[in-house]
N, C-alpha and C positions, 0 to 999 in steps of 0.2 A: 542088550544081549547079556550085559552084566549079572542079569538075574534070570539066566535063561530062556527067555523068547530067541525062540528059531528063526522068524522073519521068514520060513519056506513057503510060504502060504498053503499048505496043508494042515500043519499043526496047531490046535488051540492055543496061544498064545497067552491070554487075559489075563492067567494067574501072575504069569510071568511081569507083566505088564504094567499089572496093579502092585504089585510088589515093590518095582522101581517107583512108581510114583507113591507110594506111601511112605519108602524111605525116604526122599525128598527133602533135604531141611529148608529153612529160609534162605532165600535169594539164591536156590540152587535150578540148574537147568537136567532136564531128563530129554535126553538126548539119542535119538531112534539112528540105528545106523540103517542104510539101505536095504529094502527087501518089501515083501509082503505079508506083513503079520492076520494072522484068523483070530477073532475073537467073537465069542458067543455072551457078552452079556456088557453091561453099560460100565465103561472105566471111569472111574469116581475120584474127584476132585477135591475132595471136602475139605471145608477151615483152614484154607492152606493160605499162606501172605507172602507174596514175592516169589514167584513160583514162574519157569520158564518150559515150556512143551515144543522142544523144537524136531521138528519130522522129519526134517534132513531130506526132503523129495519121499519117504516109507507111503506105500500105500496099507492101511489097515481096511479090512471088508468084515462086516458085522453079520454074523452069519445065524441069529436068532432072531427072527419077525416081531416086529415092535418093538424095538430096543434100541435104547440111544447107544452113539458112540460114544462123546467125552458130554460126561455131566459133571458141570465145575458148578459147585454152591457152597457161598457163604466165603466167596475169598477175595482176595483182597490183590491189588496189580500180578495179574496174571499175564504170560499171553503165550497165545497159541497158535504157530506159523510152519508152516512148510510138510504138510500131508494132507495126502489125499484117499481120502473118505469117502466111502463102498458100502450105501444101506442094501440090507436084506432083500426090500425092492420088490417083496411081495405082501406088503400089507394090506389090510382091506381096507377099501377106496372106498367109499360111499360119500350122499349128499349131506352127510351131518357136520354140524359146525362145530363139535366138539374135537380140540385138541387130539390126537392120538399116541402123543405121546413118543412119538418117534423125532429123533432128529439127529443130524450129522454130531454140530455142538450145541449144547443145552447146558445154559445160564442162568442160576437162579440166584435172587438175594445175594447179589456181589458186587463189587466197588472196583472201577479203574478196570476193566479187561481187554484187551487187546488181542480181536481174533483177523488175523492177514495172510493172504498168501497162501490161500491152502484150495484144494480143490474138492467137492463135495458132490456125488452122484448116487442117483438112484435110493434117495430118503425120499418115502411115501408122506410123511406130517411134515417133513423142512429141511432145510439145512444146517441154519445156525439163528436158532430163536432163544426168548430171554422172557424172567417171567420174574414177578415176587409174586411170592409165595403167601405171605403173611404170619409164612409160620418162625419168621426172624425179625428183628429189627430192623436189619437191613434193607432198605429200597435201592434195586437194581441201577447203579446209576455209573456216568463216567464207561460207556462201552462202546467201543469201536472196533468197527469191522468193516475191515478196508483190503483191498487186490485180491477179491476172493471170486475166486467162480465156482456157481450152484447150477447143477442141471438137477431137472426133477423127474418123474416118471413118465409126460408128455400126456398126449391122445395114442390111444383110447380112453386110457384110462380116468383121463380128465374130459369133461364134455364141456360145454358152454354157458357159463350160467350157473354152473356146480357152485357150491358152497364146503370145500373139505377141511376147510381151514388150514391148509398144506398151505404155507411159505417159503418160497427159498429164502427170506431173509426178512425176522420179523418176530418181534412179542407174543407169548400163548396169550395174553389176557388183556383185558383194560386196567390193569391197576397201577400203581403209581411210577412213573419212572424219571427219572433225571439224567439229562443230556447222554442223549445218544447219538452218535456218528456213524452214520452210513455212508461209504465213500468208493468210490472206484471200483465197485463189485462189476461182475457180468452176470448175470441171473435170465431163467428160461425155464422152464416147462414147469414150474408149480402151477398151482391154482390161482394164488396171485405170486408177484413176483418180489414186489416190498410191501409187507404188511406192520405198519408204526400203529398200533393203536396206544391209547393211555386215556386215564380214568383224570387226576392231575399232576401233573410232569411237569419236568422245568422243558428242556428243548429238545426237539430234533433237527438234526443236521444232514438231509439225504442230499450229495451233491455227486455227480458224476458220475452216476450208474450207468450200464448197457441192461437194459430190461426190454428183454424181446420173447416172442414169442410163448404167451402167456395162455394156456386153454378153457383158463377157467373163468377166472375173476379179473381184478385192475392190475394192472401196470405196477402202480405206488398206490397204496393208502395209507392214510395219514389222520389220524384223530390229533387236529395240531394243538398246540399250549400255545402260549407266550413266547415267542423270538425261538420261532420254527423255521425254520429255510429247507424250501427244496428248488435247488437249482443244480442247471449242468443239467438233468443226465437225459439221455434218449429212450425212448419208449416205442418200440416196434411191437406190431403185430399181435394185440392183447382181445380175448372176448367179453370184457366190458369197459370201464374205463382207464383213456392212459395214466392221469391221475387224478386221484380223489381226492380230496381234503373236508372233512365230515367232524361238526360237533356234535361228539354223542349226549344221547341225551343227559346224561347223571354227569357229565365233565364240565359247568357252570351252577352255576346256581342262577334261578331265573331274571332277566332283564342285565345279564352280564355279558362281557363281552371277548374277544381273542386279540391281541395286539402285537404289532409284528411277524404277522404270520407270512411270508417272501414266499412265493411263487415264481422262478425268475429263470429264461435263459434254456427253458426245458425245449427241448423236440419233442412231438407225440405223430405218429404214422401209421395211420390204418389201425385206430381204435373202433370195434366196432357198437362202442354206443355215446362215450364223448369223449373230448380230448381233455379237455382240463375242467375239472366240476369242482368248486368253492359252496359250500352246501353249509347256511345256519342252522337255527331251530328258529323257525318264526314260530310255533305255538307260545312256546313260549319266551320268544325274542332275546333268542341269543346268538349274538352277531359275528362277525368276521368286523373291526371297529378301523378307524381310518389312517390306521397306521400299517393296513394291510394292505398287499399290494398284489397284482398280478402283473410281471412286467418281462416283455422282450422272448416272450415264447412263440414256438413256430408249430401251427394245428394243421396236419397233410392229412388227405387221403382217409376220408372217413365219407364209411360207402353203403351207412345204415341210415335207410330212412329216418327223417326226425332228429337224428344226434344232432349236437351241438360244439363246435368246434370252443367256446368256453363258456360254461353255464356257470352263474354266481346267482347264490341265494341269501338272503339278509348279508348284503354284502354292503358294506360304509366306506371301500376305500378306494384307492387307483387300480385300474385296469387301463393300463397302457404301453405302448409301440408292440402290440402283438401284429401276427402274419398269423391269417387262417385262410385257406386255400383246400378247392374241391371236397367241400363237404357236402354231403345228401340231407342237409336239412339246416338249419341256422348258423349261423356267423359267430357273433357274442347276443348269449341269451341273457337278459337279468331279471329277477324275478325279486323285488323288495330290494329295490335297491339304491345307493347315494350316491355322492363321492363324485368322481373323474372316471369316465370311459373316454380314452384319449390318446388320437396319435395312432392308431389300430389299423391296419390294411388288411381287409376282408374284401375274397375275390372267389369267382365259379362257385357259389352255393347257390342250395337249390330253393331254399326258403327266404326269409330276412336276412338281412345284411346284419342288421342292430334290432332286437325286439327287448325293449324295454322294459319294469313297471317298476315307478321311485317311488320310495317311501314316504307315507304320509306327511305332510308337515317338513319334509326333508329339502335338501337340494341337489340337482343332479347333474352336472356337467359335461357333455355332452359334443367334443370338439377337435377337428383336428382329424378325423377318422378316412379315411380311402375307401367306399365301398363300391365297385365295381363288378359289373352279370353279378346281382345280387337276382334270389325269383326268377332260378334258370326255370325250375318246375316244382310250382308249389302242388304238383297231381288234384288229388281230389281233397285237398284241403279245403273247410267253406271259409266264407266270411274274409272281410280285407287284414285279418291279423297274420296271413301269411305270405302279404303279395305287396308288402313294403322297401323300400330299402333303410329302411329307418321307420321303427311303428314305435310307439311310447304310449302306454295304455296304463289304468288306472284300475285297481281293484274296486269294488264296489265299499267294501269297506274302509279304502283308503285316503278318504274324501273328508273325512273329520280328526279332530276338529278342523284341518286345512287342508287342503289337495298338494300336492307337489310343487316342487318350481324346478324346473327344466331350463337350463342355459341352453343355446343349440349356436355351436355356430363354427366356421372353418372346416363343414365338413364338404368331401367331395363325393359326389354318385354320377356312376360313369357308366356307359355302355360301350365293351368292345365289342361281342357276342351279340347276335340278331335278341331286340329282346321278347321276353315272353309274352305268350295273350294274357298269363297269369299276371305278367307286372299291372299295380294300378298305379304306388303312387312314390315318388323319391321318397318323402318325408309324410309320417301320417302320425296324427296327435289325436290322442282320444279327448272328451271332455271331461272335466276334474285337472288336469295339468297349468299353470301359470306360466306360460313360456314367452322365454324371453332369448329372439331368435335372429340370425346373420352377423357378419353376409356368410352362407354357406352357395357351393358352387353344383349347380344341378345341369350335367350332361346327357341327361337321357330324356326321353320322349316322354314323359309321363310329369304332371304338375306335382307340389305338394299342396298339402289337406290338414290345415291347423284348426282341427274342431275345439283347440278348449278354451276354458273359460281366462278372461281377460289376456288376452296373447299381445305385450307389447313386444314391436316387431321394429326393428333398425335396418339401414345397409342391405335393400334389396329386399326386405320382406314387408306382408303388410298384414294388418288385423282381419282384413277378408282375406281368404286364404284365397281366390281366385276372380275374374268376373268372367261371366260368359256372353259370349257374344253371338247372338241367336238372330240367323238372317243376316239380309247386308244392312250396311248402318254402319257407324263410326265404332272406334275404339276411345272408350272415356277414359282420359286421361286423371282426373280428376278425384277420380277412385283410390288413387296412390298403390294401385295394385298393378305387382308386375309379371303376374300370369296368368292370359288370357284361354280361355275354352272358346274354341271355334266349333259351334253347333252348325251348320249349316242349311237351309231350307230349299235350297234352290241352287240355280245360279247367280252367288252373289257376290256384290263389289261392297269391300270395305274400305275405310278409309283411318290414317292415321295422319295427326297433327304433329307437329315438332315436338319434343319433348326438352326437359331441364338437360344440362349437361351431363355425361355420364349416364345418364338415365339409362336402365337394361328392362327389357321387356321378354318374358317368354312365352312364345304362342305357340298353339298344340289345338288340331283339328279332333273332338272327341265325340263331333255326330257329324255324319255324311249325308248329306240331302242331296249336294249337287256339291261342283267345283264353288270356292271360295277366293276372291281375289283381293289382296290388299293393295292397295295405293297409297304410301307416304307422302303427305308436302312434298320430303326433301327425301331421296334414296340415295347416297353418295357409290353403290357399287350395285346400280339396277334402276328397273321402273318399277317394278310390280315382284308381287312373291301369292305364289296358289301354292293352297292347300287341295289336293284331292282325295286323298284316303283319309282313312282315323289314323291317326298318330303322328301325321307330316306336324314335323315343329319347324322353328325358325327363334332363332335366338339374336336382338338386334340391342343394339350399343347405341345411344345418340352422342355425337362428339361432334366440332367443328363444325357446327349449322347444319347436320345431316343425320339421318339414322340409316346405320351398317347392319347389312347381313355378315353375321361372326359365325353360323353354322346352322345345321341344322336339313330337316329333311327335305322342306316343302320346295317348291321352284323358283328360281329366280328371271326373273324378264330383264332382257337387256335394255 
């Protein structure tokens, strides 16, 4: 008020405004006493080193359509804390991805800034975006922006799907940027709600955000660099995904790769298209490399057909101890992919647990996973790629010069939930994979189905993925295979022999002719066990000169 701004909030202020901050020398603070100041045009920042904008609680409202509030360019440890920021709130909204040029604060070409603590509403392009420009030396770097809450214009004016390029909190461009920190923001009603793009950057650091209710785009996106972290923050209620992490195209040179890119510790909740998307360039093989991780995030409540509770494409590194829970279509999807899927608890989805496909010549680790009512309801999907609890398929091209090699082993598939007519199979392996498999632990009604080529199999599994047992007749032991299909013809008596110690056997009834009865040598807790439907199983242990019924659907005779 030193240079007269009123603070009544009727009065145009900006002259006043710009005045204080022009006379500003180094390491001086310009300092807003309380009130409501009006200003009609963008308050400029320019060339300024050591420079402090404290708001003191002042709300400023920008009262000319399309016009930033604070534009700081070309300066050097600024920062900017404690106001709250009032856009005009009538700009035109359309589907175009260009910029518009509005925003609460706007950062160009500057070094070290520090924007915290301030509050930001009703900016139609964003809150507090950052950009180089090109027309300086300068690359935007060293900018933080931390305890800020952005509301944005919401629905209607946002619809689903829109592309306005409006961010509460977020870069105008792909071009070059160096470590940026996103931290403890609360962010809502833009288009997306963190948008990090960059062309090549040193890092970003998004940790700790509230990013909810998003009507247009993602959650977070992220075009990441090298030793990118996004952990911590929660993600509620966005119309595409919770977050994205995407190499664009022109940001590698081709057959290069991303390394330490951290995914870790996030919530996503009612994203309606995926919850966490890790997305290469396979055209031209540019990877997410195996020092990338996706680890300890929770995927809820995603209620769009087909979504993916975490999709990774040209992905080479760990994906593990996640929880993905009540999705409407896959568990963890991968698509080109290496590394460790591992430690993972996926439950109530309505497609795969795990749908796989590894990279050529690669290896793929595959262990340690929970998947449980995996193929609640794969609808009208055809074919068995969506009625596994674990499918691992093979690109046509991805067969030369080597197929895959697949480790599989320590995982569990479980039925609490009646399961589906859609379920076929626990474990389903296409041909081209090298798999080398158990002991994994299968509790549900349905066999697995190891179609690929050379499959050495350990601890419970065998190279024929099943035998069947069609009519009465014995069960071959001899086979080294330890699950049986019961075809049925009739009313028939089977018989089983003693088995080696430990020996585990899984039988499962998968044609109905007539009732099926087995008779053991030796039953230590029965005589007999019938199968009469399709799907009755029986799951038996031989220990102590005897084989155990341990569970399972079919009957047991005293």
């Amino acid at each position: 008020k030193d240079f007269g701004a009123t603070g009544d909030g009727t009065t145009d202020d900006t002259a006043a405004i710009q005045a204080a901050i022009d006379a500003a020398g180094e390491f001086a603070e310009v300092r807003f006493a309380p009130g409501t100041y009006k200003v009609s045009s963008a308050l400029t920042i320019t060339s300024k080193d050591n420079l402090t904008l404290n708001g003191n609680g002042c709300k400023i409202t920008q009262n000319t359509t399309l016009t930033k509030t604070f534009h700081l360019s070309n300066v050097y440890n600024v920062e900017v804390f404690g106001f709250e920021l009032r856009g005009k709130g009538d700009e035109t909204i359309d589907t175009s991805t260009s910029f518009n040029g509005v925003a609460g604060i706007y950062i160009a070409d500057s070094i070290n800034v520090r924007v915290h603590h301030n509050f930001l509403t009703n900016h139609a392009g964003g809150g507090i975006r950052w950009m180089t420009t090109g027309e300086a030396e300068t690359v935007c770097q060293d900018i933080n922006i931390s305890n800020n809450t952005v509301r944005g214009k919401g629905t209607p004016y946002i619809s689903a799907l829109d592309n306005t390029f409006d961010a509460a909190i977020g870069s105008v461009d792909t071009y070059d940027y160096l470590d940026i920190t996103i931290k403890d923001n609360d962010v809502s009603d833009h288009c997306f709600g963190i948008f990090a793009a960059a062309n090549l950057a040193g890092s970003y650091h998004i940790s700790d955000n509230y990013v909810h209710d998003i009507p247009g785009q993602h959650g977070i996106y992220c075009n990441p660099t090298n030793n990118t972290d996004i952990s911590g923050n929660t993600v509620r209620n966005c119309a595409a995904t919770g977050i994205k992490v995407q190499i664009r195209d022109n940001a590698l040179f081709d057959g290069e790769t991303i390394e330490n890119c951290v995914v870790k510790g996030n919530t996503v909740i009612n994203a309606d298209v995926h919850g966490v998307e890790i997305i290469g360039d396979e055209g031209d093989n540019r990877t997410f490399g195996k020092t990338c991780v996706v680890r300890n995030n929770v995927i809820l409540e995603l209620e769009e057909a087909g979504s993916r509770g975490i999709s990774l494409t040209q992905f080479q590194g760990v994906c593990e101890g996640n929880t993905v829970s009540d999705v409407k279509g896959y568990g963890i999807y991968g698509d080109s992919v290496s590394g460790q899927i591992s430690h993972n608890s996926i439950e109530d989805v309505d497609y795969n647990g795990l749908q796989l496909s590894p990279i050529a010549s690669e290896v793929l680790h595959v262990c340690g996973n929970m998947l449980i009512d995996c193929v609640l309801n794969s609808g009208s999907l055809l074919g068995t790629d969506s009625r596994t609890r674990f499918y691992a398929y093979v690109k046509a091209d991805y067969t030369t010069p080597s197929g895959p090699t697949l480790y599989c082993w320590g995982n569990t598939f479980k039925s609490e939930a009646a399961e589906s007519v859609d379920y076929d199979n626990a474990l389903r392996v296409d041909s081209g994979v090298t798999t080398y498999a158990g002991p994994n632990f299968n509790l549900t009604g349905k066999p697995y189905f190891l179609n690929g080529t050379n499959n050495y199999v350990a601890h419970g599994f065998s190279e024929t993925p099943y035998q069947t047992r069609t009519g009465a007749g014995g069960i071959d032991l001899a086979l080294g295979v330890d699950t049986i299909h019961i075809a049925s013809t009739g009313t028939d008596a089977l018989t089983l022999l003693d088995g080696a110690d430990q020996q585990k056997l899984y039988l499962v009834m998968t044609s109905d002719g007539g009732d099926a009865t087995l008779t053991p040598s030796n039953l230590g807790n029965g005589t007999t066990i019938t199968f009469d439907d399709v799907g009755d199983s029986a799951h038996l242990l031989f220990t102590n000169d005897n084989w155990y019924f341990m569970g399972g659907t079919a009957t047991v005779g005293a």
